[in-house]
ZAROGU-46170 format. One line per field, with one value per atom (N, C-alpha, C, O): residue number from 1; x, y, z; chain. Coordinates in steps of 0.001 Angstrom, whole numbers, plus 500000, padded with zeros to 6 digits. Each point is the difference from the previous one (the first is absolute). Example, Ala and Ser with C-alpha at 12.3 -4.5 7.8 and 13.67 -1.06 7.14 Angstrom:
BEGIN
n: 1 / 1 / 1 / 1 / 2 / 2 / 2 / 2
u: 513190 / 499110 / 500900 / 501036 / 498614 / 500820 / 499230 / 500509
v: 494310 / 501190 / 501200 / 499981 / 501069 / 501190 / 501090 / 501108
w: 507800 / 500000 / 500000 / 500665 / 498615 / 500060 / 500730 / 500169
chain: A / A / A / A / A / A / A / A
END
This chain:
BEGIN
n: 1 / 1 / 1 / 1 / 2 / 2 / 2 / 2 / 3 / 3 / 3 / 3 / 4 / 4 / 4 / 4 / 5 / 5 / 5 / 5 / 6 / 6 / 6 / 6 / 7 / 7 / 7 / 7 / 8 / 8 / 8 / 8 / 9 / 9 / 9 / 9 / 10 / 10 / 10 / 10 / 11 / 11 / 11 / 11 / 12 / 12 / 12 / 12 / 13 / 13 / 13 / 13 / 14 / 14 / 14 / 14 / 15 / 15 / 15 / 15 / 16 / 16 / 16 / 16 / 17 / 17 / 17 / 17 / 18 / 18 / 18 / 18 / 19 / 19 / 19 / 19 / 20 / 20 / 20 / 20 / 21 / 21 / 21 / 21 / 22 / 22 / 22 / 22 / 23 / 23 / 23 / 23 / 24 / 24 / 24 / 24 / 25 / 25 / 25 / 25 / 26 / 26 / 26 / 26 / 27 / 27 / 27 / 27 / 28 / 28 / 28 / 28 / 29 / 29 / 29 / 29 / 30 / 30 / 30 / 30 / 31 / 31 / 31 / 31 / 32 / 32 / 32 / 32 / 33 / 33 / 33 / 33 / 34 / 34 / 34 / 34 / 35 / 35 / 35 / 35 / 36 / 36 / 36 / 36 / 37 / 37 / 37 / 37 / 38 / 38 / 38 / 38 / 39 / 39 / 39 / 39 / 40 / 40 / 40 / 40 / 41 / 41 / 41 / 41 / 42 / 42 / 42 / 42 / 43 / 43 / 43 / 43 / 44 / 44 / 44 / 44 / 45 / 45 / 45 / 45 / 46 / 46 / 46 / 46 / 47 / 47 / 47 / 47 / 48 / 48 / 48 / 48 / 49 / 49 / 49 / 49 / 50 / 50 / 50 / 50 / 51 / 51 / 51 / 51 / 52 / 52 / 52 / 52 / 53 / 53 / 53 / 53 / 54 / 54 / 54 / 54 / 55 / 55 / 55 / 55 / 56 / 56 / 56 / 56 / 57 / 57 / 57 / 57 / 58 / 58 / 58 / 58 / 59 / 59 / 59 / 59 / 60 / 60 / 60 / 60 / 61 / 61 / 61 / 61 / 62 / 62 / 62 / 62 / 63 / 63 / 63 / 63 / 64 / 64 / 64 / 64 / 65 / 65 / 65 / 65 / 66 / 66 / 66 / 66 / 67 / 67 / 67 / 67 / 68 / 68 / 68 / 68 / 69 / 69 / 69 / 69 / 70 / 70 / 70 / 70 / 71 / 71 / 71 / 71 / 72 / 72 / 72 / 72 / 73 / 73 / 73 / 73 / 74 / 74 / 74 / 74 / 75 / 75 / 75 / 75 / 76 / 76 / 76 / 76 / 77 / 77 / 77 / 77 / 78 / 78 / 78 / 78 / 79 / 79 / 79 / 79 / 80 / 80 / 80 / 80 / 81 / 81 / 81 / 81 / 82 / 82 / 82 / 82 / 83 / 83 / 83 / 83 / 84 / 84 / 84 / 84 / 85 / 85 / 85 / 85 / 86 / 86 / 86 / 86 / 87 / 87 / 87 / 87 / 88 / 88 / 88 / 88 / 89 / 89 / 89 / 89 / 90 / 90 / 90 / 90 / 91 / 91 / 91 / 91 / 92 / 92 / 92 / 92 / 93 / 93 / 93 / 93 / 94 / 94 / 94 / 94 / 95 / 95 / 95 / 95 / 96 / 96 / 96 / 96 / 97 / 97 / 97 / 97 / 98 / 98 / 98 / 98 / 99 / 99 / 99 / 99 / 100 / 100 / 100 / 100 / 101 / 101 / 101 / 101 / 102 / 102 / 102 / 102 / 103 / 103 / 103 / 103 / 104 / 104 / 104 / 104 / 105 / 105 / 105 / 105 / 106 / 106 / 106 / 106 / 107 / 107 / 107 / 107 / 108 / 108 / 108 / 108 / 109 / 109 / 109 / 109 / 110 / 110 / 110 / 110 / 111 / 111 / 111 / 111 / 112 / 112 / 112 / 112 / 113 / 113 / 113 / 113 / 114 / 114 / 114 / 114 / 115 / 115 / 115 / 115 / 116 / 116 / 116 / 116 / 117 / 117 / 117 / 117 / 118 / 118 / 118 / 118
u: 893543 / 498999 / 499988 / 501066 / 497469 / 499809 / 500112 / 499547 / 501166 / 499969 / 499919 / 500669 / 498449 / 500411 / 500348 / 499386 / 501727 / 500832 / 499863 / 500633 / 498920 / 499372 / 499859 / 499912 / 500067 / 500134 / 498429 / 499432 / 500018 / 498556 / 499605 / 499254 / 501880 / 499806 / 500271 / 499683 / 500911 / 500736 / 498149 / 499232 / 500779 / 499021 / 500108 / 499105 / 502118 / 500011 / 499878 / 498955 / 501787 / 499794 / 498221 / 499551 / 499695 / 498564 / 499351 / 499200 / 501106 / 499203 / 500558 / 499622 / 501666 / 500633 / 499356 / 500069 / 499530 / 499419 / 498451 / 499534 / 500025 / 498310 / 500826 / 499261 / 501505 / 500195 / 500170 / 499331 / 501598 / 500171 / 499056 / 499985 / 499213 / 498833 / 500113 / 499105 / 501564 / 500972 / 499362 / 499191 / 501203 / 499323 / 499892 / 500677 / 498348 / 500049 / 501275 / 500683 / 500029 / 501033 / 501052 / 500856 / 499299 / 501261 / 499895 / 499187 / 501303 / 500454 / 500137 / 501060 / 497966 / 501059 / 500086 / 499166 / 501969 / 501123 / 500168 / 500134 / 499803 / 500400 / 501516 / 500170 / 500441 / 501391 / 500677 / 501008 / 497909 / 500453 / 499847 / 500900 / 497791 / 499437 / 499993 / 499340 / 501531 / 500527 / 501073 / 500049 / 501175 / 501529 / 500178 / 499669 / 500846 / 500697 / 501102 / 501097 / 498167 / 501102 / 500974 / 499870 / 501177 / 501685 / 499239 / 500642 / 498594 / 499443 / 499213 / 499961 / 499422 / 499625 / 500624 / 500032 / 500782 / 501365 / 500424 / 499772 / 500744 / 500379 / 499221 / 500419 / 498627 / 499465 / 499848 / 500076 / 499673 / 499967 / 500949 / 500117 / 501232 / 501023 / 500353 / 500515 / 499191 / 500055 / 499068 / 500461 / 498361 / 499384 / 500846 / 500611 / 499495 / 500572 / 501991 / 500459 / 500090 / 501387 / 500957 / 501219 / 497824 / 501175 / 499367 / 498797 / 501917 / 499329 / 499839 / 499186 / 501524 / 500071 / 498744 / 499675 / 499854 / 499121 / 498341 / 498949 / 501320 / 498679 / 500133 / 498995 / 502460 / 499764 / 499263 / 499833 / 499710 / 499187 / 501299 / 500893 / 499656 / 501503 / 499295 / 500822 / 497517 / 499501 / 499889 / 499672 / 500721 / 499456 / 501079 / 501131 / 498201 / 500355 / 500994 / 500992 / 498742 / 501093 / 501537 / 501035 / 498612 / 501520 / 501053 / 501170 / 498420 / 500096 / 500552 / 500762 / 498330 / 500854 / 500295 / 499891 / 500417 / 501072 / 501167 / 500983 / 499062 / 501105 / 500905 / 501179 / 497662 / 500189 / 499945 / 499001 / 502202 / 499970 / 499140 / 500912 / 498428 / 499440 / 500593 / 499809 / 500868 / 500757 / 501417 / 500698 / 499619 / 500842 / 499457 / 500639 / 498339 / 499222 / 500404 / 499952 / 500379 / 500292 / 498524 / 498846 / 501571 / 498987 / 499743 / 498946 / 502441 / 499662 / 499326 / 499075 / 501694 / 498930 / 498754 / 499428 / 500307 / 498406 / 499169 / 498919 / 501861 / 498778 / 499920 / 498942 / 502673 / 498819 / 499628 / 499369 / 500827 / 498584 / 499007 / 499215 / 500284 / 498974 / 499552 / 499185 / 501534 / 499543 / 500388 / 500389 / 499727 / 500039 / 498884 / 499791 / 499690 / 498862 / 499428 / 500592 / 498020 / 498622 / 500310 / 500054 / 500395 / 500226 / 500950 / 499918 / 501072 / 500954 / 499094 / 500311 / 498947 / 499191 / 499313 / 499427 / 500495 / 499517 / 498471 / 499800 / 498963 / 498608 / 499175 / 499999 / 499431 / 499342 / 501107 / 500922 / 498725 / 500217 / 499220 / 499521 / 500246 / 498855 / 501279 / 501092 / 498281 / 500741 / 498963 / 499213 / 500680 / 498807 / 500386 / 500606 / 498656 / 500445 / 501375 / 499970 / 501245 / 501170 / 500529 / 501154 / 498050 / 501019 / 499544 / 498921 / 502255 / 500242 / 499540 / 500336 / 499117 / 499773 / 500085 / 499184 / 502026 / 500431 / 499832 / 500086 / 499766 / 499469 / 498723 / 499203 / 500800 / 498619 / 500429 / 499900 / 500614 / 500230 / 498990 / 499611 / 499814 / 498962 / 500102 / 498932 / 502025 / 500828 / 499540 / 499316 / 501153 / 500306 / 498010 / 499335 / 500222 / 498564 / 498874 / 499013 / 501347 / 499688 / 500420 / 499162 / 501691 / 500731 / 499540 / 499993 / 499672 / 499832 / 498006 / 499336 / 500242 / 498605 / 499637 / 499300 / 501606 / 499965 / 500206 / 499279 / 501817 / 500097 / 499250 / 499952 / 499013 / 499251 / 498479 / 499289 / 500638 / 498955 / 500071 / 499055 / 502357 / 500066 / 500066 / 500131 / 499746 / 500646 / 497987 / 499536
v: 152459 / 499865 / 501254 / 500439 / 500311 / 501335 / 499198 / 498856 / 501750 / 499408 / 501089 / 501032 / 498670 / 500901 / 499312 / 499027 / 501623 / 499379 / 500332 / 501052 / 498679 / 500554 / 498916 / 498835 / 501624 / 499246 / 500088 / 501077 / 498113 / 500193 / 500972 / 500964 / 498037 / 500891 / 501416 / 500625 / 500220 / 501074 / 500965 / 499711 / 501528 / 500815 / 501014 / 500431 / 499793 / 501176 / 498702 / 500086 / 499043 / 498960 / 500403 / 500722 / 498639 / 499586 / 501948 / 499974 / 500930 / 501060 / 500722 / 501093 / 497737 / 501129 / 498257 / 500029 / 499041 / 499566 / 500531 / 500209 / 499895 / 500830 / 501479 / 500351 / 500267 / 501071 / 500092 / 500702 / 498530 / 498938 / 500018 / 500586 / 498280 / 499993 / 498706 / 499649 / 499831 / 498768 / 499262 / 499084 / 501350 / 499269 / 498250 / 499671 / 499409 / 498822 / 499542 / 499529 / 500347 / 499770 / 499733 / 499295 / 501486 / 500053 / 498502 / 499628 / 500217 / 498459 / 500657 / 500497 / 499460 / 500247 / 499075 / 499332 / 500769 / 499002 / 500945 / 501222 / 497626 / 500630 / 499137 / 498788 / 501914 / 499690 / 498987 / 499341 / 501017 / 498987 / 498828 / 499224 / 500248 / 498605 / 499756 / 499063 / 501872 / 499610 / 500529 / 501193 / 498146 / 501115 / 500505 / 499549 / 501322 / 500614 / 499266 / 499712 / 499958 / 499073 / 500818 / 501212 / 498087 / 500280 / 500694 / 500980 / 498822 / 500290 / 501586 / 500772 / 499148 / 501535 / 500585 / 500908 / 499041 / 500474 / 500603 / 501170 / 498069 / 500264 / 501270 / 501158 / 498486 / 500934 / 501495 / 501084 / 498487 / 501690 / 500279 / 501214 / 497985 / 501135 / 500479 / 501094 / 498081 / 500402 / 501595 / 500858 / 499340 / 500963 / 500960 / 500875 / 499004 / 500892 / 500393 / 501137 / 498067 / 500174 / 499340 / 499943 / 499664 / 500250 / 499036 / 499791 / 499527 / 498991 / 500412 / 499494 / 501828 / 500414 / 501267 / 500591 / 499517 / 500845 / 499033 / 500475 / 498346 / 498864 / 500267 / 500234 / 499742 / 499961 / 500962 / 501189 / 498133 / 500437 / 500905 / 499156 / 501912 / 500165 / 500038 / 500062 / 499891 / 500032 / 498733 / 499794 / 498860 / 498730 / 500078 / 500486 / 498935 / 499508 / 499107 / 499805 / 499772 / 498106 / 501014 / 499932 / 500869 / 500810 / 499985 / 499672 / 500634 / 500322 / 498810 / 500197 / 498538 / 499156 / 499131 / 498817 / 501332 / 499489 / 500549 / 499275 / 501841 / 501139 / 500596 / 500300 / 499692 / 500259 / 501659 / 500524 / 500392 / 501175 / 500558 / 500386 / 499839 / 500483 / 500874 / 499977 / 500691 / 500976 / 499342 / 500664 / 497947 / 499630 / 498705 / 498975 / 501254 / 498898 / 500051 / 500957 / 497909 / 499525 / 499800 / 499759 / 500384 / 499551 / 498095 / 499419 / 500055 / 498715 / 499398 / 499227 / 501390 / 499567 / 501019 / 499988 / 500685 / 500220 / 498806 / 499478 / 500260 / 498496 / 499094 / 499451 / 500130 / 499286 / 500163 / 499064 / 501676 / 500791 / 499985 / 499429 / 500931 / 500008 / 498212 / 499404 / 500181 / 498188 / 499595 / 498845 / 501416 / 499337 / 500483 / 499123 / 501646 / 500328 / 501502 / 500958 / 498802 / 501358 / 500722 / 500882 / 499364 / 501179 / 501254 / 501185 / 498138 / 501074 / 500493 / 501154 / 498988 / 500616 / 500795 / 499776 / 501513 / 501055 / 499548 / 498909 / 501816 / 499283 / 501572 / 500873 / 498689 / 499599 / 499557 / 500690 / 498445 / 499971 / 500010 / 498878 / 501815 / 499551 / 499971 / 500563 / 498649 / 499712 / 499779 / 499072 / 501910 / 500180 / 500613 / 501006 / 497741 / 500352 / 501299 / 501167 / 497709 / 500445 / 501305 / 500408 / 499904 / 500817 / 499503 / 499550 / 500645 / 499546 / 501814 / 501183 / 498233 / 500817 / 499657 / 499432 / 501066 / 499595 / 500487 / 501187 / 498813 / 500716 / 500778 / 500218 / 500140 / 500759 / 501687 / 500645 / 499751 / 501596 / 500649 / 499440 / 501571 / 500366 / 500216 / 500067 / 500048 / 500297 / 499048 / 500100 / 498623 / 498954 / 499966 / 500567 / 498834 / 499827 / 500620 / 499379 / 501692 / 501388 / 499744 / 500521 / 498951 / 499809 / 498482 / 499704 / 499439 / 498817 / 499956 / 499434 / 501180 / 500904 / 499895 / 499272 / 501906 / 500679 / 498971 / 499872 / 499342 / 498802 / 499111 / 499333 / 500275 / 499348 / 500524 / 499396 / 501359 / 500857 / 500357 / 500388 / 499531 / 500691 / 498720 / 500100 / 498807 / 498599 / 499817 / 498956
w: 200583 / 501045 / 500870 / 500431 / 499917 / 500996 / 501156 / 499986 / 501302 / 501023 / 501084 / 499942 / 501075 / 501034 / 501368 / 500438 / 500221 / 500931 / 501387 / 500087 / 501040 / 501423 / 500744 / 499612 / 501589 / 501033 / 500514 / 499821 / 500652 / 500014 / 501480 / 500171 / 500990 / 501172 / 499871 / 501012 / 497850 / 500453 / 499296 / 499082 / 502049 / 499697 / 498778 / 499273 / 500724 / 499054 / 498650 / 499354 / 500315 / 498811 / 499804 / 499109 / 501907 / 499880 / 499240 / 499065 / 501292 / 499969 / 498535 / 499578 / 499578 / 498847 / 498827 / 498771 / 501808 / 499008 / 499663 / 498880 / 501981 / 500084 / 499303 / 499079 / 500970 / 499510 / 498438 / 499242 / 500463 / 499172 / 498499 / 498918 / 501885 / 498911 / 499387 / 499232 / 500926 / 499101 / 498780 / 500143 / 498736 / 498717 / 500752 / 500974 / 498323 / 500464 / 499264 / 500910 / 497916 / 499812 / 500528 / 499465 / 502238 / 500319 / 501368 / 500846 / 498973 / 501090 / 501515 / 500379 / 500294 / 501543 / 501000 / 500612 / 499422 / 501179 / 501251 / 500063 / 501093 / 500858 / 500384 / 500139 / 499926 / 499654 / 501713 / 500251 / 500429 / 501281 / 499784 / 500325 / 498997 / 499589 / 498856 / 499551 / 499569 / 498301 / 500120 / 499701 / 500766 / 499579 / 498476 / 498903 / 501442 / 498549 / 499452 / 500478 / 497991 / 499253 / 499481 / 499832 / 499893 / 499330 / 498523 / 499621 / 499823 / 499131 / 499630 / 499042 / 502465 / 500258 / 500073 / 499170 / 501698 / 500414 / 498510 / 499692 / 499605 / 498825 / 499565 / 500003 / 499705 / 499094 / 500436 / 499423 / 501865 / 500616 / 500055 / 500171 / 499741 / 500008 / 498500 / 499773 / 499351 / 498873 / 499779 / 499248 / 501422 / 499615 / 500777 / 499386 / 502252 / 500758 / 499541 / 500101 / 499593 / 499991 / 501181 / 500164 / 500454 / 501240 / 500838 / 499842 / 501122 / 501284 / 500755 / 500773 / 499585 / 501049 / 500224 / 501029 / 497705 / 500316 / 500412 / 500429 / 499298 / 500813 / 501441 / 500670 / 499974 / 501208 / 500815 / 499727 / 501379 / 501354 / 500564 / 499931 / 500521 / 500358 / 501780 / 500915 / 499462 / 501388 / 500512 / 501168 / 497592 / 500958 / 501273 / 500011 / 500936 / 501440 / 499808 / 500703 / 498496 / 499588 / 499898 / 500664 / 498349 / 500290 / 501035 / 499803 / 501090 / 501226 / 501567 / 500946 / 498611 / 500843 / 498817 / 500323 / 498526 / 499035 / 500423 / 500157 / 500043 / 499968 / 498649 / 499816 / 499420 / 498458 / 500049 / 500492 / 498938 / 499455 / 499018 / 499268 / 500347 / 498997 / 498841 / 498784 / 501911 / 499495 / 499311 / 499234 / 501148 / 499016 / 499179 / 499763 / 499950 / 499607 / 498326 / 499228 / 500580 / 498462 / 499152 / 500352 / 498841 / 498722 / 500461 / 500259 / 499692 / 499972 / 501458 / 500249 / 500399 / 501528 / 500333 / 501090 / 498088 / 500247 / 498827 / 500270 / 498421 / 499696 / 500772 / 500308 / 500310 / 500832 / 501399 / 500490 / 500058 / 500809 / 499537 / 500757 / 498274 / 499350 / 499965 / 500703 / 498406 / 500031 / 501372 / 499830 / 501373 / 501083 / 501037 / 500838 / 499283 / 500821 / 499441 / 499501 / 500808 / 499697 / 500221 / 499143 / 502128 / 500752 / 499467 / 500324 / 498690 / 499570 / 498991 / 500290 / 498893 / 498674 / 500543 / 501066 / 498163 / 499871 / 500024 / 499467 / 501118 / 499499 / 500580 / 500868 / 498014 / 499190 / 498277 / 499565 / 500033 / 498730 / 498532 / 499834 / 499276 / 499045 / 498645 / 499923 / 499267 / 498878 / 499152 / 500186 / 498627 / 499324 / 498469 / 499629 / 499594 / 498791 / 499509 / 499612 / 500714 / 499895 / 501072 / 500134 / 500309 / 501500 / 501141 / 500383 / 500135 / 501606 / 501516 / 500050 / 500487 / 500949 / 501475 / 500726 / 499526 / 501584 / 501120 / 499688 / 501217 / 501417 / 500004 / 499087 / 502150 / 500480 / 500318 / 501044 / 497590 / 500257 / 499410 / 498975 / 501320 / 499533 / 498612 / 499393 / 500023 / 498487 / 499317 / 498982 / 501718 / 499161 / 499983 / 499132 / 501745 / 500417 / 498677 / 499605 / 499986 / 499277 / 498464 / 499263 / 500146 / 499346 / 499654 / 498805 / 502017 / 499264 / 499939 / 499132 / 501812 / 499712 / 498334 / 499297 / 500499 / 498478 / 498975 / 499010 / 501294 / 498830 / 499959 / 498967 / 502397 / 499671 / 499202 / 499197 / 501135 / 498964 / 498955 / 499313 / 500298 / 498537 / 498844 / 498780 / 501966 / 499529 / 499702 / 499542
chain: A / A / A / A / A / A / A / A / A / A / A / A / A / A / A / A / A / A / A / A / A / A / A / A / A / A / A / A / A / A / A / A / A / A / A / A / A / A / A / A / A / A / A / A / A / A / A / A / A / A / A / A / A / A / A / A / A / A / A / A / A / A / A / A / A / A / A / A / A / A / A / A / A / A / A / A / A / A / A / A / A / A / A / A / A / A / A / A / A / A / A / A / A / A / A / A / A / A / A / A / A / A / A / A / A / A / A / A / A / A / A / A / A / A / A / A / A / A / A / A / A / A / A / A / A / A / A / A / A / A / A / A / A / A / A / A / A / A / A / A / A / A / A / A / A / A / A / A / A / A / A / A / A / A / A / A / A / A / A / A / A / A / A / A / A / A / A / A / A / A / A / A / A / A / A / A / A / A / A / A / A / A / A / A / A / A / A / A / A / A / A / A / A / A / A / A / A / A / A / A / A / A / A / A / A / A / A / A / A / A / A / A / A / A / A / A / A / A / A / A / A / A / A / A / A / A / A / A / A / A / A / A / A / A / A / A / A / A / A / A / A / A / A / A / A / A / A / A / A / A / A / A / A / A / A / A / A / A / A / A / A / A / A / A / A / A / A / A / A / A / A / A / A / A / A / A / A / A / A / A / A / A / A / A / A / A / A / A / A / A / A / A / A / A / A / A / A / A / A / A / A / A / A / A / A / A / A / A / A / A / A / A / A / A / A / A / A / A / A / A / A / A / A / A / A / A / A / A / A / A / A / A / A / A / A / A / A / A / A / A / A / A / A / A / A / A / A / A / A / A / A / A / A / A / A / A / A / A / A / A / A / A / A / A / A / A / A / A / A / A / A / A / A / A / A / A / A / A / A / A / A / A / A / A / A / A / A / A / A / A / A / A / A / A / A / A / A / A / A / A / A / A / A / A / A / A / A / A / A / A / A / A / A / A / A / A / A / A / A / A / A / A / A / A / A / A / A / A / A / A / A / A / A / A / A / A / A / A / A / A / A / A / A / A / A / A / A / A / A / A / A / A / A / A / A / A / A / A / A / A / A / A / A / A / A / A / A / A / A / A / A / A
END
């Protein structure tokens, strides 16, 4: 399944799906009023490698958690990840077999291209 992952309030989300282009194929969730399943989870890390590279390392929740980032485990960023939105990286697109995480202009650029070439 193509999915794309955003928060609806956030502006930069709204201006990289219009950027975007989004085949109708891809599913989008807004991940405040659809959490991210154990399932997604999965898979993107399967594409990405790593949990820790989903995380937000700017959410706020960090912060009066009093969570390090910097010693952040693999296993307690899944579930960060399965416990609240706020820790995931977003934008997310997951599109015919690659994963594309955040809003770097790289990534943005890069998942651009795969969707066009697809």
């Amino acid at each position: 399944m193509n999915f794309f992952l955003h928060l609806s309030t956030c502006n930069t989300c709204k201006k990289i799906i219009k950027e975007l282009n989004l085949p109708n194929d891809v599913n989008i969730i807004d991940i405040k009023k659809t959490p991210i399943t154990l399932a997604q989870i999965e898979k993107l890390h399967k594409k990405k490698g790593t949990y820790k590279s989903l995380i937000n390392n700017r959410a706020q929740l960090f912060k009066q958690l009093n969570i390090d980032t910097k010693k952040l485990t693999e296993e307690k960023a899944k579930q960060l990840l399965s416990d609240h939105y706020t820790f995931l990286k977003r934008p997310v697109l997951l599109y015919k077999g690659r994963a594309f995480v955040g809003n770097s202009k790289e990534e943005i650029e890069s998942a651009k291209r795969w969707i066009n070439e697809q």
